[in-house]
C-alpha positions in Angstrom: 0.5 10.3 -4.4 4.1 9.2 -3.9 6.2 10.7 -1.7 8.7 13.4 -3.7 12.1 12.9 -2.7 14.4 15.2 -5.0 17.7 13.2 -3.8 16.2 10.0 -5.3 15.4 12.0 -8.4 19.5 13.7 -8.4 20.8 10.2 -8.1 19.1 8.9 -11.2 19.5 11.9 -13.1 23.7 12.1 -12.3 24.5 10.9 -15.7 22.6 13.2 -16.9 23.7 16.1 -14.8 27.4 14.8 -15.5 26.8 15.1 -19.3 24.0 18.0 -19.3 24.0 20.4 -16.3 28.0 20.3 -16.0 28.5 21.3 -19.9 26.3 23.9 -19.2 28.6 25.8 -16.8 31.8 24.7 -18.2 30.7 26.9 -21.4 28.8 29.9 -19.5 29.8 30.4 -16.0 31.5 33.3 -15.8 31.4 34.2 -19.4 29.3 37.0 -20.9 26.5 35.6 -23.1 26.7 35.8 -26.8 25.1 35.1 -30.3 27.6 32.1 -30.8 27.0 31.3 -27.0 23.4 30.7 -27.5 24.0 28.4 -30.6 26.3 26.3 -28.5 23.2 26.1 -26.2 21.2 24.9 -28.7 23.6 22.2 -30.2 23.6 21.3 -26.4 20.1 20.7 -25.7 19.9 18.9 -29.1 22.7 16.6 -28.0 20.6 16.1 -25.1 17.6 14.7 -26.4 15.7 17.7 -25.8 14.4 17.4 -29.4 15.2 19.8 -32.3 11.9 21.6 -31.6 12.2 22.2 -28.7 16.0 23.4 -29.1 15.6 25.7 -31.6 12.0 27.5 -30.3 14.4 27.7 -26.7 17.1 29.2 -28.5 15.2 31.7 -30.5 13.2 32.6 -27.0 16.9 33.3 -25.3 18.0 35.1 -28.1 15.3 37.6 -28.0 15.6 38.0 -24.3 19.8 38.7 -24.8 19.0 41.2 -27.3 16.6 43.0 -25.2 18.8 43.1 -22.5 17.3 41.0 -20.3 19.7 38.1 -20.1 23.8 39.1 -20.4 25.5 36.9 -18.5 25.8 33.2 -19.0 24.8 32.3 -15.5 21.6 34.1 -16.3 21.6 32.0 -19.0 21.3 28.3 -17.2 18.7 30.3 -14.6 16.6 31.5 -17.7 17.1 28.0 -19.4 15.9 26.1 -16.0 12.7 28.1 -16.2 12.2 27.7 -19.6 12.4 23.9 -19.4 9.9 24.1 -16.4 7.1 25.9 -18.1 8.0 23.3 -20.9 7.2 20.3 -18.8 4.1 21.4 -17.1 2.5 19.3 -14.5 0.6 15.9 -14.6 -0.1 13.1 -11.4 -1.4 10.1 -11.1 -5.1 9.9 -10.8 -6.1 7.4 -8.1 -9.5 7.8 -7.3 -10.8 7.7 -3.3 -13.9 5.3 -2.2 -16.3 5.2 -3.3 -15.1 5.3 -6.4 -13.6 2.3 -6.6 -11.5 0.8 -8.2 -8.7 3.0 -10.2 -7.9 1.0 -12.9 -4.3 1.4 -14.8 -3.6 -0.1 -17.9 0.0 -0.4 -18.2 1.8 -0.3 -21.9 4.7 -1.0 -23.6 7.4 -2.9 -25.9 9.0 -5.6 -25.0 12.3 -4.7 -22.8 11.4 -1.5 -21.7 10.6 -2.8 -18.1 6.8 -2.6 -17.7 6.2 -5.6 -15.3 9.0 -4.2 -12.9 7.2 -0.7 -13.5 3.9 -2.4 -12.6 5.8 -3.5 -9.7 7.0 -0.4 -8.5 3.9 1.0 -8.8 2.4 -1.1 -6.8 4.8 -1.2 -3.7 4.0 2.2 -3.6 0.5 2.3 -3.7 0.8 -0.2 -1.3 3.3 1.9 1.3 0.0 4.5 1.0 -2.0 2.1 2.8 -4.3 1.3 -0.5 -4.9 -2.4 -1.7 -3.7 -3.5 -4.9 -5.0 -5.8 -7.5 -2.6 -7.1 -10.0 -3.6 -8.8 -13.5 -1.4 -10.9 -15.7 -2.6 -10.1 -18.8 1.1 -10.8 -20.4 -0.1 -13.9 -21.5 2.5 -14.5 -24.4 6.0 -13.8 -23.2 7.4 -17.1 -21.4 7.7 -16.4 -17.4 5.6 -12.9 -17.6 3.3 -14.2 -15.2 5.6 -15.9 -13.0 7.7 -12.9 -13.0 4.7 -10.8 -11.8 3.7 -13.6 -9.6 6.5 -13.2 -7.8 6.4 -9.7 -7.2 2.9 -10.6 -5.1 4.2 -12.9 -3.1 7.0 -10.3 -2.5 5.0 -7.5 -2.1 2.0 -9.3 -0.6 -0.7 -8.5 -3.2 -3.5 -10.4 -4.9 -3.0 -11.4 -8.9 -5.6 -12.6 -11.1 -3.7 -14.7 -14.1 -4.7 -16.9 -17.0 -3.4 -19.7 -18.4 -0.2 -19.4 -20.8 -1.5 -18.2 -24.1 -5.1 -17.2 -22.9 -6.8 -14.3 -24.4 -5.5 -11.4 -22.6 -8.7 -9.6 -22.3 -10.5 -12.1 -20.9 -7.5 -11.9 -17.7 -8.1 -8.1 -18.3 -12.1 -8.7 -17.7 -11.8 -11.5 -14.8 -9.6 -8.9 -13.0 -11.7 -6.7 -13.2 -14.4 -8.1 -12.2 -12.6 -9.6 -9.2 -11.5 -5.7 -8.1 -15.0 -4.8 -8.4 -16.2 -7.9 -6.1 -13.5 -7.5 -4.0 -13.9 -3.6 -3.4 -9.7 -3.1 -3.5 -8.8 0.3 -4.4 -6.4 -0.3 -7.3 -6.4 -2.8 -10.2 -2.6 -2.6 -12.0 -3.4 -4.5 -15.8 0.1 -5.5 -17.4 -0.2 -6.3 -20.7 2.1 -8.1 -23.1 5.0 -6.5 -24.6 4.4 -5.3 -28.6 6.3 -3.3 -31.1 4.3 -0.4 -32.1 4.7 -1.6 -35.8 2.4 -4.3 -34.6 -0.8 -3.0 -36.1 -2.8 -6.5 -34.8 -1.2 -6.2 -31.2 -1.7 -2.9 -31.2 -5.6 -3.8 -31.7 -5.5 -6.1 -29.0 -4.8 -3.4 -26.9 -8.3 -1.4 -27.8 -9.6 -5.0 -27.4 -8.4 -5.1 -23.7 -9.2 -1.3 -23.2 -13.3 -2.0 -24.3 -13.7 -5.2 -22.0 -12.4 -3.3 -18.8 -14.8 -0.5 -19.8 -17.6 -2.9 -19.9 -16.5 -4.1 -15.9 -15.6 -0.7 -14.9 -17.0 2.2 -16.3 -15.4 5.2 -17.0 -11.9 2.5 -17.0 -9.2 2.6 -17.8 -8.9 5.8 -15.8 -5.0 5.8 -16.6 -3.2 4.1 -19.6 0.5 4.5 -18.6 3.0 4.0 -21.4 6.1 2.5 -20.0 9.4 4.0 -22.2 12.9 3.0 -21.9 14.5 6.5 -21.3 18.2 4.5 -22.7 16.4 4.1 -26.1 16.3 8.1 -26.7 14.7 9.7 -30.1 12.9 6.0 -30.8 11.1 6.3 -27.6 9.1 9.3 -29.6 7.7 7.4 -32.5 6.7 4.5 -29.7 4.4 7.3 -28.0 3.0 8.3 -30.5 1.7 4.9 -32.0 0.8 3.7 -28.4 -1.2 6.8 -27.9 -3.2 6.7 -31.3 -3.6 2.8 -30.4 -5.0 3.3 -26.7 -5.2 6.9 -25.8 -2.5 7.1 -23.4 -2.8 9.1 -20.8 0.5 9.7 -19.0 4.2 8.3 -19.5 6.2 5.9 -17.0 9.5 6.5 -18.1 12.0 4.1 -17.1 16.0 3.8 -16.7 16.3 6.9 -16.1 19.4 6.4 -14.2 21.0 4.5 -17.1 21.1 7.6 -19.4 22.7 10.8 -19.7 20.5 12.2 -22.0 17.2 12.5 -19.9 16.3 15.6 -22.0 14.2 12.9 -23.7 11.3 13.8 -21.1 11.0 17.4 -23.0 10.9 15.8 -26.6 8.1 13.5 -25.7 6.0 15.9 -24.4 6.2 18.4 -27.0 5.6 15.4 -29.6 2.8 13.7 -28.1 1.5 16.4 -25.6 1.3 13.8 -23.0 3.0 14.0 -19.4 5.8 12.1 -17.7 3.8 11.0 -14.4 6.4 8.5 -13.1 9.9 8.0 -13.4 12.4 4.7 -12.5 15.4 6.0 -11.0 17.3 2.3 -9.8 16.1 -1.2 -9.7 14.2 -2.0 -6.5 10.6 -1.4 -6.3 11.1 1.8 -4.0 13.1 3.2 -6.9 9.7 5.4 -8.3 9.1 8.8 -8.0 6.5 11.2 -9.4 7.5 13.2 -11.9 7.6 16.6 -10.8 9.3 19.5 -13.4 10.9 21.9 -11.0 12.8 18.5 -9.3 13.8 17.0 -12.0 15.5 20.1 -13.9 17.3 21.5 -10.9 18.8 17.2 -10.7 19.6 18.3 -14.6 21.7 21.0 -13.4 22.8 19.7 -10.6 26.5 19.8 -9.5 
């Protein structure tokens, strides 16, 4: 739905490729590949935030390819490893439906600080730049200036917003706005929700609260439930998918900051935790800086020079 550009995605992965991609050939270009090689490779995707899983099950693959022959040198090595981390990844898009089924509607997740409403933001300029109209609902009705914040993202990027007063029940904003997308026939209604921890057990219910009164509106909705991570806050960003999925069945990760980091390897741990795909990725601060998560881009910008 968004269109790809693999320069965007090099530019927020450059401290990554700085930290990942260039240790990579400083220890195997030209070199022969070797037993204690391969260990260094797996200390390497470790430090990376690949996940220890994933590290040693890559490891273990590559060593049984050396042995057989099939890999000697260490630039085979980073070509086998690229592929390896590809298959790993797998695929996953957005799913915006067309008219007449109407509207798509994306319940958008998080803790607090991890950038959702500039997320919901970005996701809507896009959507937007696609020629489909947008729906936004202020359903952060706790944190102080959520919904002016999001307010004046519509102004800026000339959207609709149904809001609530401060401290109103979040699923009945959740509700109006979707009843309002329905009456209104716009193709896309954007839900941002209140920051939580996912220790929060209550807030965590609320969240199944706001999932069942959409659902009433809009059947068959949410049709996405995007979990908005930090990509800065590495390993922790784990155990905050996997509570956020048990809680409201998420459905694909937005995974922000990813320009702030040089350990995006965090995309591989989360999906072999949680078995659920990146979709989007920030890669900067303005609302053009969101691109779709696509595995072949976004491990060549790993490797990248």
């Amino acid at each position: 739905m968004f269109r790809a550009a693999l320069d965007a995605i090099k530019r927020g992965l450059r401290k990554t490729a700085d930290a990942f991609g260039a240790g990579f050939r400083s220890v195997l270009h030209g070199r022969s590949l070797s037993e204690d090689l391969i260990d260094e490779i797996e200390r390497r995707l470790v430090a990376a935030d690949v996940g220890v899983r994933a590290a040693r099950e890559t490891a273990a693959a590559l060593r049984t390819d050396f042995r057989a022959g099939r890999v000697p040198r260490g630039e085979d090595a980073i070509e086998w490893l690229k592929a390896s981390l590809k298959a790993r990844l797998g695929a996953g898009s957005l799913g915006i439906a067309t008219a007449p089924s109407r509207p798509t509607v994306v319940l958008v997740v998080g803790i607090n600080g991890a950038g959702k409403t500039t997320s919901v933001a970005k996701i809507a300029k896009s959507l937007r730049d696609e020629g489909r109209t947008v729906l936004l609902a202020a359903a952060d009705t706790f944190r102080a200036g959520a919904v002016a914040q999001l307010e004046t993202w519509s102004r800026r990027l000339g959207v609709d917003i149904v809001k609530g007063t401060a401290g109103a029940d979040p699923a009945a904003v959740a509700f109006d706005a979707a009843e309002a997308a329905v009456a209104r026939g716009v193709d896309v209604l954007l839900v941002d929700t209140a920051g939580r921890l996912h220790t929060q057990e209550h807030l965590m219910r609320q969240l199944t609260k706001i999932r069942n009164v959409i659902a009433k509106k809009v059947p068959g909705a949410p049709h996405e439930t995007l979990l908005v991570l930090d990509a800065t806050s590495g390993q922790n960003a784990i155990a905050q998918a996997a509570a956020f999925k048990s809680a409201c069945d998420v459905t694909g990760i937005f995974l922000a900051k990813l320009d702030g980091t040089a350990k995006g390897g965090i995309v591989v741990a989360i999906r072999d935790a949680i078995d659920v795909p990146v979709k989007l990725v920030g890669v900067g601060e303005t609302p053009e800086d969101v691109q779709p998560f696509d595995a072949d881009a976004f491990v060549e910008a790993m490797f990248a020079a």
